[in-house]
C-alpha positions as CSV (number, residue, x, y, z in Angstrom):
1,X,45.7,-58.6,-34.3
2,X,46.9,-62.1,-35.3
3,X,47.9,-63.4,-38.8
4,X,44.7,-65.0,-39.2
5,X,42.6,-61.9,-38.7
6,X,44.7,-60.0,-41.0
7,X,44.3,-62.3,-44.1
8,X,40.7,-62.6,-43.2
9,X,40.2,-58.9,-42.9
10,X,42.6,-58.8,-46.4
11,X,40.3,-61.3,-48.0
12,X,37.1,-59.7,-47.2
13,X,38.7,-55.9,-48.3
14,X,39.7,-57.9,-51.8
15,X,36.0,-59.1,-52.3
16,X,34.3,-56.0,-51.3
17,X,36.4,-53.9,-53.9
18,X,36.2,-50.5,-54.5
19,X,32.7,-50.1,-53.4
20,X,33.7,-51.2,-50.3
21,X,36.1,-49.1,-49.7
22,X,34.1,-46.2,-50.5
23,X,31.3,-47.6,-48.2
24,X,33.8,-48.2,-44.9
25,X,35.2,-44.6,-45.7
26,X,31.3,-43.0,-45.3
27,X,31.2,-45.2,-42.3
28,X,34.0,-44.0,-40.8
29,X,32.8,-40.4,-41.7
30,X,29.7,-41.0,-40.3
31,X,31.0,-42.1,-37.2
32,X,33.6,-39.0,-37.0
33,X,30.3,-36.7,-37.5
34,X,28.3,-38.4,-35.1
35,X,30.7,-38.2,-32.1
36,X,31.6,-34.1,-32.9
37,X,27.7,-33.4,-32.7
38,X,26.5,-35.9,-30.1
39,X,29.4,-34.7,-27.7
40,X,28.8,-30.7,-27.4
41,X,25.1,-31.7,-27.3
42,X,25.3,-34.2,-24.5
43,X,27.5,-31.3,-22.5
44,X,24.5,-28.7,-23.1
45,X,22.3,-31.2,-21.9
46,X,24.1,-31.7,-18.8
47,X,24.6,-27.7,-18.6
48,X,20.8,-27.4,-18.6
49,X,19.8,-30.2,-16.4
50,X,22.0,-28.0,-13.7
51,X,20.3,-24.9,-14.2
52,X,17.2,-26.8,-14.1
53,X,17.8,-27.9,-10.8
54,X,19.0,-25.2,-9.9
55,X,16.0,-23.1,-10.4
56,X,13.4,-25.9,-8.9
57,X,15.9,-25.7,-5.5
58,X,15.1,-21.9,-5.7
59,X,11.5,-22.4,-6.4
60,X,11.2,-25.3,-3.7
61,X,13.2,-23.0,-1.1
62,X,11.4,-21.8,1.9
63,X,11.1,-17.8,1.5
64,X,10.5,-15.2,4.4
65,X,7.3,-14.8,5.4
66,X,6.1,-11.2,4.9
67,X,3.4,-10.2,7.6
68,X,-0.3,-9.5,6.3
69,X,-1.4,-5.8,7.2
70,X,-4.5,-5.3,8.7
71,X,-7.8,-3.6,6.9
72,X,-6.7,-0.3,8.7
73,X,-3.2,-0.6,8.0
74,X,-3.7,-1.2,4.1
75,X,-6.1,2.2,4.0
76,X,-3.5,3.7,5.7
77,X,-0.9,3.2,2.8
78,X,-3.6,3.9,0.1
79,X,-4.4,6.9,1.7
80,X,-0.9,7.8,1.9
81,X,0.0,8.3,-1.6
82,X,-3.2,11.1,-1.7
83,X,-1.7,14.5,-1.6
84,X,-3.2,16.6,1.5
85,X,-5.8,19.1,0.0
86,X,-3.8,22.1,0.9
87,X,-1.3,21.3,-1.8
88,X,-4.8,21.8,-4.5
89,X,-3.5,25.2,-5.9
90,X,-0.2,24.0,-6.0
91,X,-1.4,20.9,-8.2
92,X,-3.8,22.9,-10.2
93,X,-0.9,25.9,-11.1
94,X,0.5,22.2,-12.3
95,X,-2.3,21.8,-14.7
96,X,-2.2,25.4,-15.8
97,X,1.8,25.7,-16.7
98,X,1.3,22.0,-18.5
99,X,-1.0,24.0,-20.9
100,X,1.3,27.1,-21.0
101,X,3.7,24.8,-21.7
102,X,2.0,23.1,-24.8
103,X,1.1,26.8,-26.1
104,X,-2.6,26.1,-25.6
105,X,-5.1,28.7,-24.9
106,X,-7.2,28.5,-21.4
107,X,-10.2,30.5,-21.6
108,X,-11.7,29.9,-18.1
109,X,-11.9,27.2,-15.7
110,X,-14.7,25.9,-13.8
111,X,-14.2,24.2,-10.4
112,X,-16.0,21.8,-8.1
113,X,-15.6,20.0,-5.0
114,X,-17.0,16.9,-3.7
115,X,-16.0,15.4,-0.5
116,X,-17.1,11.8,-0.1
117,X,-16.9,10.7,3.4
118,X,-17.3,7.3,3.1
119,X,-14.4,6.7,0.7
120,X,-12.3,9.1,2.5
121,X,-11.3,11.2,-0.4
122,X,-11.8,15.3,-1.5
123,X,-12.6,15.8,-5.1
124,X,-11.8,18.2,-7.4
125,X,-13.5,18.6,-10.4
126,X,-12.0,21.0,-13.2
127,X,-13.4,21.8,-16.3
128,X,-10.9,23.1,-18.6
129,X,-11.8,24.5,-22.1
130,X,-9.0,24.6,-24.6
131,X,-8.2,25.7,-27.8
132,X,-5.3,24.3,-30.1
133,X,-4.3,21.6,-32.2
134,X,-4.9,18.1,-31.4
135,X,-1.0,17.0,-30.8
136,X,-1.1,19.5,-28.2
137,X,-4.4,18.9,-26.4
138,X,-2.8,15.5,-26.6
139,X,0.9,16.4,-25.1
140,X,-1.0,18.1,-22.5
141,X,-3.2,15.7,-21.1
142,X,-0.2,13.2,-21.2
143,X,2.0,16.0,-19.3
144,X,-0.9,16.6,-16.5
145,X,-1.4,12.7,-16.0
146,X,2.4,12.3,-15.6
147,X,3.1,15.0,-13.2
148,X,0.0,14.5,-10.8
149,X,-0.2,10.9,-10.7
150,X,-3.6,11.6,-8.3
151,X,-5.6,13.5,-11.3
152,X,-7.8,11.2,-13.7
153,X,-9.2,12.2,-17.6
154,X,-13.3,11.9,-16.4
155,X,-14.3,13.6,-20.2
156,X,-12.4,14.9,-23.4
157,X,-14.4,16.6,-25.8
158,X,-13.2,17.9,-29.3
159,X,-15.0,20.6,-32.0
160,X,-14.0,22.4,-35.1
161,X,-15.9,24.4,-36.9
162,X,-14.7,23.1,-40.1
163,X,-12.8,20.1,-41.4
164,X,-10.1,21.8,-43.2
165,X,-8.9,23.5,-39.3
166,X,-6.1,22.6,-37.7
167,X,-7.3,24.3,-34.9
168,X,-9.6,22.4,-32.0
169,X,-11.7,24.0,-29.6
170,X,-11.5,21.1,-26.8
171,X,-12.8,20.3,-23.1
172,X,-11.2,18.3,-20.7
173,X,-12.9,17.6,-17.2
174,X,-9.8,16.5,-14.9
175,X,-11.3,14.7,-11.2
176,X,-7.9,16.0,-8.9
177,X,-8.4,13.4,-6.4
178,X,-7.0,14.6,-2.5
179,X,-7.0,13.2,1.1
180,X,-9.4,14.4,3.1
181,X,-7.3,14.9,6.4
């Protein structure tokens, strides 16, 4: 800096006076604030532009082509996750130890089979009267439907003979769907 710009820069700091001090201070403060936030922000910005293009060169990237499976092919596979209908008792003791295992009460159960040719499948149809309380009519259907993924809930019926029992008299007709192999 020169003389000259020195007393000018003096003269000006005399006329301003305290006021002006205090308002070049702020300035400067402002300034010091404004760089600290602008610069870690600018850096995440940069940080997310990458991963940005980073995922659209994923997206845009050619993938392997997966063949398409015939009609026949894709029955194959559904079929294949249908157990065989020999394994029927063996499901159905399945159903039975599920209630054993919820304390309920079986009286009797009454069976029926359907075989549908056109759609390939056997089904089983089991009504199963119950009698218990509801959290385990409940803990039992969930049990059954979790350890034979092929079974489906067609009807749940509930009766008491009063309101003030705890006690339900219940039937639940399970469809055990097989493979008709």
């Amino acid at each position: 800096m020169t003389a000259i710009h020195r007393l000018r820069l003096m003269e000006h700091c005399r006329r301003a006076g305290g006021a002006g001090a205090v308002g070049a201070g702020l300035i400067a403060c402002a300034l010091v604030a404004g760089i600290s936030a602008l610069l870690p922000a600018k850096r995440q910005l940069q940080e997310t532009r990458v991963v940005v293009d980073e995922a659209r060169r994923q997206v845009q990237a050619p993938r392997p082509v997966t063949p398409v499976k015939t009609v026949d092919e894709q029955l194959a596979s559904f079929y294949q996750h249908f157990p065989d209908r020999t394994q029927a008792p063996h499901l159905l003791e399945k159903v039975y130890a599920a209630a054993g295992e919820f304390g309920l009460q079986v009286q009797r159960g009454d069976y029926s089979v359907a075989d549908d040719r056109r759609a390939g499948l056997v089904s089983y149809q089991v009504l199963v009267p119950l009698s218990g309380r509801y959290g385990q009519i409940r803990g039992f259907v969930d049990q059954v439907l979790r350890s034979v993924p092929t079974l489906a809930v067609d009807e749940l019926g509930f009766a008491r003979e009063r309101i003030s029992q705890s006690r339900l008299d219940a039937h639940v007709r399970l469809n055990l769907y097989m493979a008709r192999m």
